[in-house]
ChimeraX commands (.cxc) that place a marker at each C-alpha (Angstrom):
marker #1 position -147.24,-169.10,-17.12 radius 0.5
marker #1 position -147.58,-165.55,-19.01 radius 0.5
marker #1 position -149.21,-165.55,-22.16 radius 0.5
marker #1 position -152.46,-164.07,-23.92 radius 0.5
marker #1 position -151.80,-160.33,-21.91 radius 0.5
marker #1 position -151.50,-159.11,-18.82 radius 0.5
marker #1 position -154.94,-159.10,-17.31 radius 0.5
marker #1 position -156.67,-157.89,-14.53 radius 0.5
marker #1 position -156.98,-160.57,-11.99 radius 0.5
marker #1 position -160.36,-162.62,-12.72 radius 0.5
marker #1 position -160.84,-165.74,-10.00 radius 0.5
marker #1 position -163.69,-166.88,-12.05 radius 0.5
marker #1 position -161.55,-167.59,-15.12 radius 0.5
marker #1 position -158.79,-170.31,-15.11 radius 0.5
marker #1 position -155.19,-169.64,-15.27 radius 0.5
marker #1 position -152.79,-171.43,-16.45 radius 0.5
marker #1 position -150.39,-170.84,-13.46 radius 0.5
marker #1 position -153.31,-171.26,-11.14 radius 0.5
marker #1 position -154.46,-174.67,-12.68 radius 0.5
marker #1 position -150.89,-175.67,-12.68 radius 0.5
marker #1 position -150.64,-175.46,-8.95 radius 0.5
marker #1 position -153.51,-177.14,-8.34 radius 0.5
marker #1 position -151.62,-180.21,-10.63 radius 0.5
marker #1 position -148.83,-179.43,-8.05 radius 0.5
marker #1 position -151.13,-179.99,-4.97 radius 0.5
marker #1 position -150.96,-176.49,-4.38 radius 0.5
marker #1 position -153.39,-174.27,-2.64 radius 0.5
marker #1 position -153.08,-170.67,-4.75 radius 0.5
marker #1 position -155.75,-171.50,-6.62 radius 0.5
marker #1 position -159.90,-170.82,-7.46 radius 0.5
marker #1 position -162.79,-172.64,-8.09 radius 0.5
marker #1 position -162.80,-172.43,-11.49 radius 0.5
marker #1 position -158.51,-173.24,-11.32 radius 0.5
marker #1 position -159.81,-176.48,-9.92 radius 0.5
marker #1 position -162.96,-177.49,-11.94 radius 0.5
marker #1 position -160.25,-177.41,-15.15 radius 0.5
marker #1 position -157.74,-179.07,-13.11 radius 0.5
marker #1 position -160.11,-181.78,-12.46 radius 0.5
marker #1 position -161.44,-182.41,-16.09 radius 0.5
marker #1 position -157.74,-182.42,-17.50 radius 0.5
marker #1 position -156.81,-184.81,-14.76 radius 0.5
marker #1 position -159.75,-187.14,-16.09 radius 0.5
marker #1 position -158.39,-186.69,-19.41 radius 0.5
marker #1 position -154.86,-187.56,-18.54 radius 0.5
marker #1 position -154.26,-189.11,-14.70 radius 0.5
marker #1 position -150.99,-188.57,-15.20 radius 0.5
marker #1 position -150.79,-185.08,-15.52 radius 0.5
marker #1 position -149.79,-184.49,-11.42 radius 0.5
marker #1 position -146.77,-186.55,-11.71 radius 0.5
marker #1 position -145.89,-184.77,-15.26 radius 0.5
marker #1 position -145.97,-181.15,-13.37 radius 0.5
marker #1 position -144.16,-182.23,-10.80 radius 0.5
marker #1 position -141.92,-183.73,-13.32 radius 0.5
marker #1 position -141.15,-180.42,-15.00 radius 0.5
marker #1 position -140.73,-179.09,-11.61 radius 0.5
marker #1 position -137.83,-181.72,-11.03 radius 0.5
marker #1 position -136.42,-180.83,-14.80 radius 0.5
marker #1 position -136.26,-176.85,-13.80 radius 0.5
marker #1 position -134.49,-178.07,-10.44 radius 0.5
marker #1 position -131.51,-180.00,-12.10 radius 0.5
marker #1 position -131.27,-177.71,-15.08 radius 0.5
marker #1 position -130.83,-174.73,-13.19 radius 0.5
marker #1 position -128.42,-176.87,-11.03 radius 0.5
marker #1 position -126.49,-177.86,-13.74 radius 0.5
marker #1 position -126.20,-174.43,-15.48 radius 0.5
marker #1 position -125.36,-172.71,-11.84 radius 0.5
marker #1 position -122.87,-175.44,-10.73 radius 0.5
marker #1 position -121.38,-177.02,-14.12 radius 0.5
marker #1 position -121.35,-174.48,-15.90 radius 0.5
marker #1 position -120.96,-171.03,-13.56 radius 0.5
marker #1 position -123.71,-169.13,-15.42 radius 0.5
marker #1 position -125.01,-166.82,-12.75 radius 0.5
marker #1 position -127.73,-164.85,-14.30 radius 0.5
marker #1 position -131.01,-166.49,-15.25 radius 0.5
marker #1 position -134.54,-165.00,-16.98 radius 0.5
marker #1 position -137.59,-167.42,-16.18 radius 0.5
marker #1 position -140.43,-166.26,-18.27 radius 0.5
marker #1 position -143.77,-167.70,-17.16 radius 0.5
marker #1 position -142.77,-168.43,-13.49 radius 0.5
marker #1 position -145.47,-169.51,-12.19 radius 0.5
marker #1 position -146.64,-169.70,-8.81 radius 0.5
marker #1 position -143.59,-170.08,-6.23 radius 0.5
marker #1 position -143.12,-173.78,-4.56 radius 0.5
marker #1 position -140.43,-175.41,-3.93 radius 0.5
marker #1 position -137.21,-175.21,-5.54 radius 0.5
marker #1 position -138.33,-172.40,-7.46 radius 0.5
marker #1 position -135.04,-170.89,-9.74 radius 0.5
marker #1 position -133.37,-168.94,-7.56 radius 0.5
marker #1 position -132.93,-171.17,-4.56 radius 0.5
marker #1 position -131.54,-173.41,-7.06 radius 0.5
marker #1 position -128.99,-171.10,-8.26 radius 0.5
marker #1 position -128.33,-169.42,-5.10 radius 0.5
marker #1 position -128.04,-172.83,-3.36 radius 0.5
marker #1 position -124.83,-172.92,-5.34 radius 0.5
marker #1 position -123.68,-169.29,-6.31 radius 0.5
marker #1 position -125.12,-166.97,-3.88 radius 0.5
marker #1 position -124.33,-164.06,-6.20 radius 0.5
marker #1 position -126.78,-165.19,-8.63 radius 0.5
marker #1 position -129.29,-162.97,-10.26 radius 0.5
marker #1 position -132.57,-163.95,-11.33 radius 0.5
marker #1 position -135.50,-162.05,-13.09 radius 0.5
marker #1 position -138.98,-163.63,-12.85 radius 0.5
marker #1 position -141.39,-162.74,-15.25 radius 0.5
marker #1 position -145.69,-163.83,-15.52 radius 0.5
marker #1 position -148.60,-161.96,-16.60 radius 0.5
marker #1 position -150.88,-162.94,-13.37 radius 0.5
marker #1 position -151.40,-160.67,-10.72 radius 0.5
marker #1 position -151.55,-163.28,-8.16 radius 0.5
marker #1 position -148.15,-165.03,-9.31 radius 0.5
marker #1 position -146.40,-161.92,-8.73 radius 0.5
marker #1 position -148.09,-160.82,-5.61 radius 0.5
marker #1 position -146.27,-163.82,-4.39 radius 0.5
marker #1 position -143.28,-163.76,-5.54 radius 0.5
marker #1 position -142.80,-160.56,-4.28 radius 0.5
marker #1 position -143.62,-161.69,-0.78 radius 0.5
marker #1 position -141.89,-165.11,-0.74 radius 0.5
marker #1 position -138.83,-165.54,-3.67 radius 0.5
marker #1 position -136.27,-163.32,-1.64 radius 0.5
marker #1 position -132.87,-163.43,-2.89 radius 0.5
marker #1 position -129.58,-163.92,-1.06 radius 0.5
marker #1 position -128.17,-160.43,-0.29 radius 0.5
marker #1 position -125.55,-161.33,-2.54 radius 0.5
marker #1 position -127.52,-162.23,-5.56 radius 0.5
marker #1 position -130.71,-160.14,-6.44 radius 0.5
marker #1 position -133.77,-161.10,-7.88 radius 0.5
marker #1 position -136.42,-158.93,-9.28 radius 0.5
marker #1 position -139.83,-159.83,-10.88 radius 0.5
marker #1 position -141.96,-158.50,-14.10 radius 0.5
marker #1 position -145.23,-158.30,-15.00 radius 0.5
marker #1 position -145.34,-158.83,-18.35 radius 0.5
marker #1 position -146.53,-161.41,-21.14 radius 0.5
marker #1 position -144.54,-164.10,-23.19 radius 0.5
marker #1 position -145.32,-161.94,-26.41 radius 0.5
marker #1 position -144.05,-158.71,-25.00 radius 0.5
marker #1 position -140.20,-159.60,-25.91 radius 0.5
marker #1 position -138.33,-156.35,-26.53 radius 0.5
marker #1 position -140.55,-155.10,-23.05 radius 0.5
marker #1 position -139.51,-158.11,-21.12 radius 0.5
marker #1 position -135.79,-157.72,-22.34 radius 0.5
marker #1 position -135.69,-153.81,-22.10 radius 0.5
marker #1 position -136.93,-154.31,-18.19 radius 0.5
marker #1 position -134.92,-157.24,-16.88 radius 0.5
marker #1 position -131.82,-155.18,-18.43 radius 0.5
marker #1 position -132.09,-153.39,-15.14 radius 0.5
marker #1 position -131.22,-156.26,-13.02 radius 0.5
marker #1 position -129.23,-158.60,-16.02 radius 0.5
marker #1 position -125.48,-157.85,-17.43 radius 0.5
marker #1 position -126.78,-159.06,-21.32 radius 0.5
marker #1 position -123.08,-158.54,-22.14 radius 0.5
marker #1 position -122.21,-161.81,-20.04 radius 0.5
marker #1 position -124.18,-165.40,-20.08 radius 0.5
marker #1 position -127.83,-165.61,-18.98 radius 0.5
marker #1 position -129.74,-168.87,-18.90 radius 0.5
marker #1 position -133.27,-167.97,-20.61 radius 0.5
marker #1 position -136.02,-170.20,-19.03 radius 0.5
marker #1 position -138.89,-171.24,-21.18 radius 0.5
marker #1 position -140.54,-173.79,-19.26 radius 0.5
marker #1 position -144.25,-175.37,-20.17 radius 0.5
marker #1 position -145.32,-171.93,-21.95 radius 0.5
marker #1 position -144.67,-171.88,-25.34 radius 0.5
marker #1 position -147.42,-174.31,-25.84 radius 0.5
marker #1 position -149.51,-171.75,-25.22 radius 0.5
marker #1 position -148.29,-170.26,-28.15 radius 0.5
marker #1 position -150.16,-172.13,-31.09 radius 0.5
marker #1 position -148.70,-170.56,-34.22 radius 0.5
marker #1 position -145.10,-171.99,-34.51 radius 0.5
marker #1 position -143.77,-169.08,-36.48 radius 0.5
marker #1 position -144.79,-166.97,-33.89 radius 0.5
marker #1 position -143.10,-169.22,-31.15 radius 0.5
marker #1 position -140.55,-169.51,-33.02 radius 0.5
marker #1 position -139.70,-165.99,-33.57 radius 0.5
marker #1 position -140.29,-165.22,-29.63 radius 0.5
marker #1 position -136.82,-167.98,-28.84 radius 0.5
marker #1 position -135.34,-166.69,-31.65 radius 0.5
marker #1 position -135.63,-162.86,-30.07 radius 0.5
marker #1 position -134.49,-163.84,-26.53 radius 0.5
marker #1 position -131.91,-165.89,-27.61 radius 0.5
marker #1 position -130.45,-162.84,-30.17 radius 0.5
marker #1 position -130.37,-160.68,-27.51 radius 0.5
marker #1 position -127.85,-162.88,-25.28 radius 0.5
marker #1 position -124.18,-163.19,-25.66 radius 0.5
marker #1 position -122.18,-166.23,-26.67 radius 0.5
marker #1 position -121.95,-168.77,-23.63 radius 0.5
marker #1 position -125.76,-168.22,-23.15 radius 0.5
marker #1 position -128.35,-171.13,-22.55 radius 0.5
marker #1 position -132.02,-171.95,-23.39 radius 0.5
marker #1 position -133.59,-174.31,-21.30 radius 0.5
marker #1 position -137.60,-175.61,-22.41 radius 0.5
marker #1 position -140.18,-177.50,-21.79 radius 0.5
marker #1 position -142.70,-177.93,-23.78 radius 0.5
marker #1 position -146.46,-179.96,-24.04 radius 0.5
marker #1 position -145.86,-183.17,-26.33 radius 0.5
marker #1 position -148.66,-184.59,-28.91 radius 0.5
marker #1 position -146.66,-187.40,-29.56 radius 0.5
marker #1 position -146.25,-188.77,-25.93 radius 0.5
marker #1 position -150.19,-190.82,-24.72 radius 0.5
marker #1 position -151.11,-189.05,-27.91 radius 0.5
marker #1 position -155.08,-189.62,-28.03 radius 0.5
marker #1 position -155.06,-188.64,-24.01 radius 0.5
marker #1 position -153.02,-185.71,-24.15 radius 0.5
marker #1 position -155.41,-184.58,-27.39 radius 0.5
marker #1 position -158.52,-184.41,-24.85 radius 0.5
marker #1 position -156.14,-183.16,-22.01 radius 0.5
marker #1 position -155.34,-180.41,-23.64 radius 0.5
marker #1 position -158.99,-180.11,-25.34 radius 0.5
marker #1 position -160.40,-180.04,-21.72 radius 0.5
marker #1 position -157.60,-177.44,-20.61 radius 0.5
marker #1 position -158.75,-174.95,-23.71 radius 0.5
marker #1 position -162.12,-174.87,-22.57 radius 0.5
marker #1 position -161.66,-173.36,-19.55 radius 0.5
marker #1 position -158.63,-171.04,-20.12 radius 0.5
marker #1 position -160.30,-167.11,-21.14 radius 0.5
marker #1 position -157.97,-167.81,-24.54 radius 0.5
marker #1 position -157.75,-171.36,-25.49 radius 0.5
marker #1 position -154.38,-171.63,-26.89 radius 0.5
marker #1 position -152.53,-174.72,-25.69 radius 0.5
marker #1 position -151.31,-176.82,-27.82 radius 0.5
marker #1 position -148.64,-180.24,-27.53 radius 0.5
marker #1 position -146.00,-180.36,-30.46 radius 0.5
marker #1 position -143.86,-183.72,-31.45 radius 0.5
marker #1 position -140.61,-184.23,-30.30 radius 0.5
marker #1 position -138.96,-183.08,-33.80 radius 0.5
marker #1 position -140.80,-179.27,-33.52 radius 0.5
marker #1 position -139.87,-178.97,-29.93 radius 0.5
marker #1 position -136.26,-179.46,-31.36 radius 0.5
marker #1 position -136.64,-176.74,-33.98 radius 0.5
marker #1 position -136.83,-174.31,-31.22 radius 0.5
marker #1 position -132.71,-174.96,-30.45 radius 0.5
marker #1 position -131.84,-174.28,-34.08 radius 0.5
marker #1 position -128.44,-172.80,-34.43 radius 0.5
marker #1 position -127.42,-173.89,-30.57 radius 0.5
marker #1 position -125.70,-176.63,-29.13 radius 0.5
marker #1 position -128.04,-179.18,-27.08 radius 0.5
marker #1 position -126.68,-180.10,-23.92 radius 0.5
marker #1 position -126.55,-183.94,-23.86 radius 0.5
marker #1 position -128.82,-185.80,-23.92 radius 0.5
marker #1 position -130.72,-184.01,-26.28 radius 0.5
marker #1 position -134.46,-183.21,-26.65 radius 0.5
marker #1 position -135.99,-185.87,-24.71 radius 0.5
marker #1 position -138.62,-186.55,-21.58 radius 0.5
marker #1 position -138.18,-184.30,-19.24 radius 0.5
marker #1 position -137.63,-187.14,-17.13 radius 0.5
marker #1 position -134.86,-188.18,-18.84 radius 0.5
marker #1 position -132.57,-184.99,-18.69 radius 0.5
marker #1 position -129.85,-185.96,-16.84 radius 0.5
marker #1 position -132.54,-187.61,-14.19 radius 0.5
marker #1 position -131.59,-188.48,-10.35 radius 0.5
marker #1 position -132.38,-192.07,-10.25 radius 0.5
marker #1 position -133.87,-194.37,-12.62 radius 0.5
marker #1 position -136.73,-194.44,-10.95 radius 0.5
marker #1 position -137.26,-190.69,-11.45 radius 0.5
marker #1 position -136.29,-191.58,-15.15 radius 0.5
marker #1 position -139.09,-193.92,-15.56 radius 0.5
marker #1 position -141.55,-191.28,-14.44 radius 0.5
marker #1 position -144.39,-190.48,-16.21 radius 0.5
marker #1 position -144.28,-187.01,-18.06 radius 0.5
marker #1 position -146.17,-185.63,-20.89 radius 0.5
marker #1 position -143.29,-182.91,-21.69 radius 0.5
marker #1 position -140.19,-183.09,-23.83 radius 0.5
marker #1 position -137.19,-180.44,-22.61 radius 0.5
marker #1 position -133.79,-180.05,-23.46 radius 0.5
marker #1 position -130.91,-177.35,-22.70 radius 0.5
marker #1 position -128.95,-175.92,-24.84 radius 0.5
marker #1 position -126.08,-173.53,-25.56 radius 0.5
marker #1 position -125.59,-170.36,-27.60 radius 0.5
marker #1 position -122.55,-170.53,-29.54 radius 0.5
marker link #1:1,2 radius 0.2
marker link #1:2,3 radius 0.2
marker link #1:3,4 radius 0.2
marker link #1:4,5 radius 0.2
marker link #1:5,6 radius 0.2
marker link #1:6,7 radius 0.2
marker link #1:7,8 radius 0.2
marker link #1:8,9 radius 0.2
marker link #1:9,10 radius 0.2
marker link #1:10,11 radius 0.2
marker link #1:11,12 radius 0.2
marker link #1:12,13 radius 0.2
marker link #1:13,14 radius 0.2
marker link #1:14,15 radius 0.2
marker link #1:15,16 radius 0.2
marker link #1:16,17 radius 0.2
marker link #1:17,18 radius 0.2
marker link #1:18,19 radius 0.2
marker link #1:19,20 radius 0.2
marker link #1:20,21 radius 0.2
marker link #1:21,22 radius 0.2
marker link #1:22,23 radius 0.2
marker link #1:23,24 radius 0.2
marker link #1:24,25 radius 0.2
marker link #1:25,26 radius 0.2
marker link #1:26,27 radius 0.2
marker link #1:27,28 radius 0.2
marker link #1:28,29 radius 0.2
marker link #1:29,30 radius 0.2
marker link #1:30,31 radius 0.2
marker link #1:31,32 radius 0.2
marker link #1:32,33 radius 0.2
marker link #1:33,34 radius 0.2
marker link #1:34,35 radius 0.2
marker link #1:35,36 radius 0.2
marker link #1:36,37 radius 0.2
marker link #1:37,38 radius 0.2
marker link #1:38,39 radius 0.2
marker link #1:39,40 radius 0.2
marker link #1:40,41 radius 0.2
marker link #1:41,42 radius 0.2
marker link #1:42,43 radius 0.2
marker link #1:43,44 radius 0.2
marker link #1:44,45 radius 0.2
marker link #1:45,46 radius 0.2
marker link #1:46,47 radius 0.2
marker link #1:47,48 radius 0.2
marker link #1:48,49 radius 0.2
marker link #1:49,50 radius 0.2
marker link #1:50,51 radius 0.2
marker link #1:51,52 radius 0.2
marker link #1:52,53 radius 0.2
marker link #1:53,54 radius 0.2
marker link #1:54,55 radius 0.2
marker link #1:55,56 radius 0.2
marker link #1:56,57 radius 0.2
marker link #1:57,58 radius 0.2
marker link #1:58,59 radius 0.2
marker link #1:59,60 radius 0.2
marker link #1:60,61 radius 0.2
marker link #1:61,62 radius 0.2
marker link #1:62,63 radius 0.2
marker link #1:63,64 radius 0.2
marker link #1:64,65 radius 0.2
marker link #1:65,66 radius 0.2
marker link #1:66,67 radius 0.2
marker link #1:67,68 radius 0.2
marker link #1:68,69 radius 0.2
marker link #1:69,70 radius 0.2
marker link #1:70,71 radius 0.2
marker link #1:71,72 radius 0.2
marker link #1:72,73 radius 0.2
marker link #1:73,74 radius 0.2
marker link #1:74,75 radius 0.2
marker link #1:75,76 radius 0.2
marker link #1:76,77 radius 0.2
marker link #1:77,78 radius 0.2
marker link #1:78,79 radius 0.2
marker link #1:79,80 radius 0.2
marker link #1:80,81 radius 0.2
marker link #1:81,82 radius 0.2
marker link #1:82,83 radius 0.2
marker link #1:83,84 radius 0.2
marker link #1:84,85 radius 0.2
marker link #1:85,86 radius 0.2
marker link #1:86,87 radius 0.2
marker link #1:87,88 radius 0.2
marker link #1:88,89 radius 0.2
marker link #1:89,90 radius 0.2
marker link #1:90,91 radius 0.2
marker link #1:91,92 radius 0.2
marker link #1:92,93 radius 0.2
marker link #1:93,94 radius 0.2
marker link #1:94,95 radius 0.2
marker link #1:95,96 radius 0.2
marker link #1:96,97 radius 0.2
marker link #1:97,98 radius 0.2
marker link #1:98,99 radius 0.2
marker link #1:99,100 radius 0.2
marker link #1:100,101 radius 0.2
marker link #1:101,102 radius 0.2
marker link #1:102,103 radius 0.2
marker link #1:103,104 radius 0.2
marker link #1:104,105 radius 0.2
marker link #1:105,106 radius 0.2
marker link #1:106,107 radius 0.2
marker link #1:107,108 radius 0.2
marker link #1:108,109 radius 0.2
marker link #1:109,110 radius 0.2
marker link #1:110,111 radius 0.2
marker link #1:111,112 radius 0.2
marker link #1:112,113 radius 0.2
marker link #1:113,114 radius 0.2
marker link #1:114,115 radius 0.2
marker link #1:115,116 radius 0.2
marker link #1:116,117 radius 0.2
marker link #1:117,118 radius 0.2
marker link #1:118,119 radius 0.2
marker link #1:119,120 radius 0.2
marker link #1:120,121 radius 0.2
marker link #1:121,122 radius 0.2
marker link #1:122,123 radius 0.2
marker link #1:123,124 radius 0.2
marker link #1:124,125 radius 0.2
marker link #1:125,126 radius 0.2
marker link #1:126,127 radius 0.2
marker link #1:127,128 radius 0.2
marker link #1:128,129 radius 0.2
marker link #1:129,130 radius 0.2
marker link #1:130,131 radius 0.2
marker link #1:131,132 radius 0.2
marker link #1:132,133 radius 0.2
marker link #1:133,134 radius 0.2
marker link #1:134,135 radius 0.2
marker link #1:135,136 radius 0.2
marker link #1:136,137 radius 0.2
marker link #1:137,138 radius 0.2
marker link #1:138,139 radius 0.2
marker link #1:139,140 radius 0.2
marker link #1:140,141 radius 0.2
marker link #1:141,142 radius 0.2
marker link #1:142,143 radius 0.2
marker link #1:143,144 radius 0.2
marker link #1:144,145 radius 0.2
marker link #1:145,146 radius 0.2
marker link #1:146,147 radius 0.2
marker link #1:147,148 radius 0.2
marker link #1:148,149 radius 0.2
marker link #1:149,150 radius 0.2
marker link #1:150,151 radius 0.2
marker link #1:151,152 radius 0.2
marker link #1:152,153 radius 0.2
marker link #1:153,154 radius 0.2
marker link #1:154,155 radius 0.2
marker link #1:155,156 radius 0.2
marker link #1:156,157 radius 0.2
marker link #1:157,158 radius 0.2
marker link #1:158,159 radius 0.2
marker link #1:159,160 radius 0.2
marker link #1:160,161 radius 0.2
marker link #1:161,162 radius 0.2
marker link #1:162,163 radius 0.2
marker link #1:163,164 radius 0.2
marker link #1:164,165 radius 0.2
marker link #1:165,166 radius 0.2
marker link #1:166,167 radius 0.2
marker link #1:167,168 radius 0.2
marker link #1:168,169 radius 0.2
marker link #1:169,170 radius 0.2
marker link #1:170,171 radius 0.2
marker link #1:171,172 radius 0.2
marker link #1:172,173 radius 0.2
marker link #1:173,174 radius 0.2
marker link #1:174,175 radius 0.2
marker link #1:175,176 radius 0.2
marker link #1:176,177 radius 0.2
marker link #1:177,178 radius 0.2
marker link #1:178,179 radius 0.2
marker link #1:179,180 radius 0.2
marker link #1:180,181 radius 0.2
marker link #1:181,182 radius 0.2
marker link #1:182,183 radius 0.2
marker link #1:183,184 radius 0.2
marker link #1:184,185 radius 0.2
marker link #1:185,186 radius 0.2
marker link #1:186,187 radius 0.2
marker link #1:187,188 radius 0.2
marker link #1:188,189 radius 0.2
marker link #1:189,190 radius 0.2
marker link #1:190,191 radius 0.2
marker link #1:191,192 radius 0.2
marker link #1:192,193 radius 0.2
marker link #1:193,194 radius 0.2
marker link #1:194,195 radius 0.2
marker link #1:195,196 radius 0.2
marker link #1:196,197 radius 0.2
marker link #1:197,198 radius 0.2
marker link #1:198,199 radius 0.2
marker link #1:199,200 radius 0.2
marker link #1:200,201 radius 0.2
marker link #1:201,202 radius 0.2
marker link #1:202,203 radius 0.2
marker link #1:203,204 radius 0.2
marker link #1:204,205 radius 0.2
marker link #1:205,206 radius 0.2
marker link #1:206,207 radius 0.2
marker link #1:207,208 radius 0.2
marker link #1:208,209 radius 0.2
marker link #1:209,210 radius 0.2
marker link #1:210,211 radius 0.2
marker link #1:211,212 radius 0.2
marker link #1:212,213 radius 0.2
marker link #1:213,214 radius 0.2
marker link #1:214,215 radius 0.2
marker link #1:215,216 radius 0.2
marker link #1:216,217 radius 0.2
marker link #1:217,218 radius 0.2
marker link #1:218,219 radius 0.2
marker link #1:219,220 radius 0.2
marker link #1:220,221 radius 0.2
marker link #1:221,222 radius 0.2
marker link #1:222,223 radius 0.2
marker link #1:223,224 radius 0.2
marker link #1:224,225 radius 0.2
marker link #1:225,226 radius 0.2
marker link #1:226,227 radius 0.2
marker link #1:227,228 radius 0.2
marker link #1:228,229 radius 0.2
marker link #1:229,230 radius 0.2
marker link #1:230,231 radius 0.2
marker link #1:231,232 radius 0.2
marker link #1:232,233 radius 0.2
marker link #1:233,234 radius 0.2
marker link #1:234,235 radius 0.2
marker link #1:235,236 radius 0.2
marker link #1:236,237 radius 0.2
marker link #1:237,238 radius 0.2
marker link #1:238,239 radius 0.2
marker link #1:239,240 radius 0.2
marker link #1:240,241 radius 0.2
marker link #1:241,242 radius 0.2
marker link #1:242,243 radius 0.2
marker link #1:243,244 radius 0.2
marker link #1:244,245 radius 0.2
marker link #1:245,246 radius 0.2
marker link #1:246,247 radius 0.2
marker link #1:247,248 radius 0.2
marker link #1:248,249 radius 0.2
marker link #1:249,250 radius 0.2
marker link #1:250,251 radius 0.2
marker link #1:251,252 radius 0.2
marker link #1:252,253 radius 0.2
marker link #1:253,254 radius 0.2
marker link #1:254,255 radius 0.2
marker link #1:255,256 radius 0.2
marker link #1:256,257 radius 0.2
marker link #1:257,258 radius 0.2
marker link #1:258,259 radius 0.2
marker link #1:259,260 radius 0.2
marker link #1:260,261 radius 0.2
marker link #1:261,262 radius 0.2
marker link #1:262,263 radius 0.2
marker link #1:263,264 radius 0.2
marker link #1:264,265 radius 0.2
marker link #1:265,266 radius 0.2
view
């Protein structure tokens, strides 16, 4: 998760990557990680299954992009801290020539994905310290490891909520995807207010009052769609992130408190 500026690292503040691995079961994270994982989980039980949800969504997104449709370069802004299938095992699972740039503002994300997201020696993968808001810096650095004349799959997932003024959001996906060619793809998730409305409310009240910047916010299902204005959506649509193109219907039936879609630059 990168957003709010690159800081110094600061174990007695949450983060959101940090808290988000503890969600994940995860064990990169601090005491004070933990005390606003706990009072978001007491706002919203659910929210375990929902990150591990959006983990599942990145997995078969990035498998569908690599294997369906041969795109071979992807830029994952707010990484987050590696697990498992992170984006490039996805991709290089299929296409071992892949190329992947990572990008998060905490020092202890990219500590570790220096030491542990190592690419096939056919692919490369490469890994920026920089924050969600920083777009021409983000796009001027991962030049060095992306082709932006040919397809690249940009990978917004669960951090533009922590963008709360929609212009601004807006303006950010608009950026990234102008600066990719035709054949391109946007893939988000993003926190819902209109899934388990009045729990999500406090979740995400709870979650704000531990973060240094409280700044996350859930949008409806109709503003998450704004963000694909002008591209195609990949069927089926803006929906749970359950429901993109899920394994099983038991995995479809999951609980989530996301909506994600993928979508396609003309």
């Amino acid at each position: 998760m990168t957003t709010g500026g690159s800081r110094g690292f600061d174990a007695r503040v949450a983060h959101p990557a940090r808290v988000y691995d503890y969600w994940l079961g995860g064990k990169d994270n601090f005491e004070a990680d933990r005390i606003a994982g706990e009072a978001t989980i007491a706002a919203y039980p659910a929210i375990r299954a929902s990150a591990r949800a959006n983990r599942a969504f990145l997995a078969r997104s990035v498998r569908f992009l690599a294997d369906e449709i041969g795109i071979r370069q992807f830029l994952d802004i707010g990484t987050g801290l590696p697990t498992a299938n992170n984006t490039h095992e996805v991709a290089q699972a299929v296409a071992p020539d892949s190329r992947i740039v990572y990008v998060d503002n905490d020092p202890l994300v990219l500590s570790h994905a220096r030491a542990l997201l190592t690419s096939s020696p056919r692919g490369a993968t490469a890994y920026l310290d920089a924050d969600l808001r920083d777009t021409d810096r983000i796009l001027e650095q991962a030049a060095d490891t992306l082709d932006f004349t040919q397809p690249v799959a940009i990978m917004l997932l669960a951090i533009l909520h922590y963008i709360p003024d929609l212009d601004e959001a807006q303006a950010i996906v608009s950026r990234l995807a102008s600066a990719v060619p035709s054949g391109s793809y946007l893939v988000i998730s993003h926190a819902a207010s209109d899934i388990s409305p009045e729990e999500m409310a406090e979740m995400i009240r709870r979650m704000n009052e531990h973060l240094a910047e409280g700044n996350h916010v859930g949008r409806p299902r109709e503003v998450v769609a704004q963000f694909f204005a002008g591209l195609d959506l990949a069927e089926p649509g803006v929906v749970k992130v359950t429901q993109w193109r899920p394994a099983s219907l038991v995995e479809a039936e999951g609980p989530t408190s996301l909506w994600g879609g993928v979508a396609r630059k003309p």
